[in-house]
C-alpha positions, 0 to 999 in steps of 0.5 A: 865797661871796657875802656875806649882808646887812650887816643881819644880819651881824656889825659885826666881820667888816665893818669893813674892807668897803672895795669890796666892798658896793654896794647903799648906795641900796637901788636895782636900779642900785647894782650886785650885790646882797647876799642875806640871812641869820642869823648862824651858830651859834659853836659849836666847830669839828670836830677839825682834826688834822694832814693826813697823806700819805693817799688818801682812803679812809683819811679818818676818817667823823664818828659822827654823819652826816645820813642819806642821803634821796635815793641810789638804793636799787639803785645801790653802791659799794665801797671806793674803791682808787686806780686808773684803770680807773673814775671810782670808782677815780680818786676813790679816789685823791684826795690829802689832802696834796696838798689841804692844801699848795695850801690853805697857799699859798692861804689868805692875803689877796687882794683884787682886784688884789693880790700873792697874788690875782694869785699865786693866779690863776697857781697855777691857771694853772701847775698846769693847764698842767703838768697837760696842760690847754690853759689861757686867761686871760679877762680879763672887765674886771673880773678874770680866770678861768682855764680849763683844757680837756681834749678828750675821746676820742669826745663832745669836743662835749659838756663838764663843767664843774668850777669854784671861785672863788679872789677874796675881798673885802677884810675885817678881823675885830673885831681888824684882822687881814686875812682869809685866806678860808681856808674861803671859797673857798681850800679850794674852789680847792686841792680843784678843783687835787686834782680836776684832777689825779687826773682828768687820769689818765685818757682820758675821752669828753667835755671836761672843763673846770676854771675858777677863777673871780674876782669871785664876791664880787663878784656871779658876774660872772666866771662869769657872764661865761663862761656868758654866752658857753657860752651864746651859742656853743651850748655843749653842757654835761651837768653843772656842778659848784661848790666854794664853801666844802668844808672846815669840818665840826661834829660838835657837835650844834646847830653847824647852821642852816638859812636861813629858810623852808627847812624849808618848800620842803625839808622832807624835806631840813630834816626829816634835818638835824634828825633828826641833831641839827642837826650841820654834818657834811654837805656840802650838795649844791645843784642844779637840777632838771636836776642832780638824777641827779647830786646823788643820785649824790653821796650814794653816793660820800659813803657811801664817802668818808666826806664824808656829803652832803645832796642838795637839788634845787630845782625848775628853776620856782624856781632864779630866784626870791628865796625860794631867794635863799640858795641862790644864793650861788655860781657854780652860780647863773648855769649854773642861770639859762643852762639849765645842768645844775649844783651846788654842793658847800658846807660851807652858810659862815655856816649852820655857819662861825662864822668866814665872812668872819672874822666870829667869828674869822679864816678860817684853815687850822687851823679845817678839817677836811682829811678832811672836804675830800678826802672832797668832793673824791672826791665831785665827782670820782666823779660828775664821772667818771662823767658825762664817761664818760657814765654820767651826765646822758647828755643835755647842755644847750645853754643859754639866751643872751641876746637881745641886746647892751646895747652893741652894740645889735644888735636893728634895727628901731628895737627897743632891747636893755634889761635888764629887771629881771624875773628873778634875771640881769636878761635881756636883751630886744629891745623897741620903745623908751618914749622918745628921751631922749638922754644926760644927759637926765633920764628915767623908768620909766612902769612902774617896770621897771629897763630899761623907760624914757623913754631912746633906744636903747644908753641906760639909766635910772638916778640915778648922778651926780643927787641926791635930789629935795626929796621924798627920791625918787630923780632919774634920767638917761641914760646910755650902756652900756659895755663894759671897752674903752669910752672913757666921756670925762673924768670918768667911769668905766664903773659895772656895771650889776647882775650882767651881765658886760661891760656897765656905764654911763658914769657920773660918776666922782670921787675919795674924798679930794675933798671936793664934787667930785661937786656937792651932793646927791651923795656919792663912794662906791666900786662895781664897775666894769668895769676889772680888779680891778673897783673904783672911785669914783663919784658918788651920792646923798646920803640923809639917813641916812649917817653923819657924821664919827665915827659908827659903820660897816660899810661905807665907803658908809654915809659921808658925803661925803668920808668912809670907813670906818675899819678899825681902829675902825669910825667914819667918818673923812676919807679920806687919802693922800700929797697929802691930809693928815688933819686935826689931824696925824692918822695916815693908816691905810692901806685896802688895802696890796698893791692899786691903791688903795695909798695910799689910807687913813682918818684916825686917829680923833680924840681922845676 
């Protein structure tokens, strides 16, 4: 899950945020950009007692569960016996065991580019194709999804879409110990890999498709490059469904918090929690308003596996708005800003986790409620059964695609394709030009609008690679839209430019441990770019708040110039690797072993 603002968020469980943050300016142009929210309660997590080999009917039901405000009243179920004669009798066959074992494997460091990230992305692939999925790799740049399609008997036409995203951000906690993210999100993957199995059983009459995402930490953009093009191909979709997070659950009364305002646009949703004595021992079903048959749905399974959920629709007017920003934190937001039917099933992470990025504590295995999880699991797979039957959500959605191509400029008419910050996915939009500024020439917004500016046609106004101007103000320039495949020339890289997949600008890239080389004014930070695994460094403005030599951090681009963020003691210290030596013959602490950036480091804190 998408990681809520450093503001607010535990020092701890940033020390080590080497890539992974990218709004150092506060500008729409510094990349995805974070949401924000309290920290979570720490009380004690539910019992985690051993996974036995059992189905989930035989998971264990919390005393406590928030009450069911929104299953519809003429609409049961009975016990769920393993079978495969319904979508209710294939949940009931749902293996906890099977869940925990992928989990064990899943639950260890991998950030972007590593050994276990890669090794995670192949589990998904090999499990699927042995599962009798058609399986692709989409390499979108900066990472790689994987999708598996299972064609359906009579509407192979139509698909449902089952996803979890397997990446998470490189982290430390107060103590220096990488992150596993066993919570965030491998329990999501291990209980997608459980779902794919069980509905693999059995013929159903529309598509299903079960996808793995990557960089969703990263800001959605790997699902948001997949709906990007379900969109733009027509692709019909009744119902997406999102595992972000299925496996912490609190039984302790108060172990719950609810993001700020909540109680005010869901107040029935607010009212149940409380009424249950603010317990995390709920899963939060999160949709849109078109996803809202499928989220009552979800509540009934809950009332038979034992996986009580809360079903909260927000109103499709407002899926796009900053005020339900919390509730966009996963992969479900970009099917919600294509037009796409979708939810997410999610433990609500720091709301209930104390242990979210590893803020309180590691994220392990042990922390997990497994029957929690297989009661999930069943959940989805119910509702995801029953809709590809069609029984559920009978009318699919085609979406809503973009406009135009940034890149490829593909409106004519002299019109130019821009991104207009106007909305949460930044749309694209077919206008007629405010200028000619040609690239590198300094630019302006006369309306102050990200996408609306003085450059020429494929250009984008933006300050990468140009200092603060005397005033403090920011100096902007053109620069040229790229892809992942495009040649950007010496000296530069092709930067993201906010959540749009594919799409980055050729901006000035440089080298961390070289001090200076971006010119004065401006400083070398790390941001996404539009090459797998998605990171890189480039050149920034230099504001006269970052942190000297010393001084404290939780993120490398809070650093001056020439400087990162050290892992171990959370102070800004001099980057290093083989050809750059720290000074005073200080120790070069490595940032992020197992990556491309292997090599790169931090020095030793100097002697007190």
């Amino acid at each position: 899950m998408l990681l809520p603002s450093p503001a607010r968020a535990s020092a701890a469980a940033l020390l080590a945020l080497a890539l992974s943050l990218t709004s150092a300016c506060g500008d729409d142009d510094s990349g995805t950009t974070a949401d924000t929210s309290a920290v979570a309660d720490t009380s004690a997590p539910a019992d985690t007692s051993e996974p036995a080999d059992s189905a989930v009917t035989d998971s264990a039901v919390a005393d406590s569960t928030v009450a069911d405000t929104s299953a519809p009243a003429d609409t049961t179920l009975g016990p769920l016996t393993c079978g495969t004669g319904s979508a209710a009798a294939v949940a009931g066959c749902v293996d906890k065991a099977k869940i925990a074992d992928d989990l064990d494997f899943i639950a260890a460091p991998r950030p972007a580019g590593s050994d276990h990230w890669k090794a995670v992305q192949d589990r998904c692939f090999d499990r699927l194709t042995a599962l009798g999925y058609t399986v692709e790799r989409q390499d979108w740049g900066g990472g790689v999804n994987v999708i598996g399609r299972r064609a359906g008997t009579t509407d192979a036409g139509t698909a449902v879409v089952l996803s979890a995203h397997y990446d998470h951000i490189a982290l430390l906690d107060a103590q220096g110990r990488s992150c596993p993210g066993a919570d965030d999100n491998a329990s999501g993957v291990a209980g997608l890999l459980e779902a794919a199995r069980v509905l693999a059983t059995r013929d159903t009459a529309r598509t299903l498709i079960v996808a793995c995402w990557d960089g969703e930490e990263n800001g959605l953009v790997g699902s948001r490059a997949w709906t990007t093009l379900a969109a733009a191909d027509d692709a019909s979709i009744a119902l997406s469904v999102v595992f972000e997070m299925i496996g912490f659950r609190a039984t302790d009364p108060d172990t719950q918090e609810l993001p700020t305002g909540f109680d005010t646009l869901f107040a029935d949703a607010a009212a149940a929690v409380a009424a249950n004595g603010n317990r995390g021992d709920f899963i939060a079903a999160i949709g849109n308003g078109k996803a809202s048959e499928a989220i009552d749905r979800v509540a009934v399974y809950g009332e038979q596996t034992g996986a009580k959920a809360l079903s909260i629709a927000v109103p499709d007017t407002i899926v796009k708005a900053s005020a339900i920003g919390q509730l966009r934190r996963s992969d479900h937001a970009t099917f919600w800003d294509r037009g796409y039917p979708s939810f997410m099933l999610t433990d609500t992470a720091n709301f209930r986790n104390p242990n979210y990025h590893c803020a309180g504590g590691l994220d392990t295995v042990d922390t997990l409620d497994l029957d929690f999880a297989a009661g999930v699991v069943a959940n989805a797979v119910g509702v995801v059964g029953e809709t590809l039957d069609g029984a559920l959500m009978a009318t699919p959605t085609t979406g809503d695609a973009d406009v135009c191509d940034p890149v490829a400029q593909d409106c004519g008419g002299g019109q130019k394709c821009a991104n207009l910050a106007t909305t949460a996915d930044y749309p694209t939009e077919c206008r007629a030009p405010s200028g000619t500024g040609a690239e590198h020439d300094d630019c302006t917004r006369p309306n102050g609008l990200a996408g609306e500016d003085t450059c020429d046609l494929g250009l984008y106004c933006a300050f990468w690679g140009k200092p603060l101007a005397s005033d403090g103000s920011y100096q902007r320039q053109c620069l040229r839209a790229c892809g992942p495949d495009t040649d950007c020339g010496a000296g530069m890289g092709c930067r993201f430019l906010l959540d749009l997949p594919y799409v980055g600008l050729c901006a000035p890239a440089c080298e961390p441990t070289d001090v200076g080389s971006c010119g004065a004014g401006l400083t070398c930070a790390s941001y996404p770019d539009t090459r797998a695994p998605g990171w890189a460094f480039f050149c920034n403005p230099a504001s006269a708040d970052l942190v000297a030599a010393g001084g404290a951090c939780s993120a490398h681009t809070q650093c001056a110039d020439g400087l990162g963020c050290h892992t171990g003691t959370g102070r800004c210290e001099p980057w290093c690797d083989a050809t750059h030596a720290c000074p005073d013959s200080r120790a070069c602490t490595p940032l992020l072993e197992g990556t491309p950036f292997d090599g790169l480091g931090t020095c030793a804190p100097a002697a007190q």
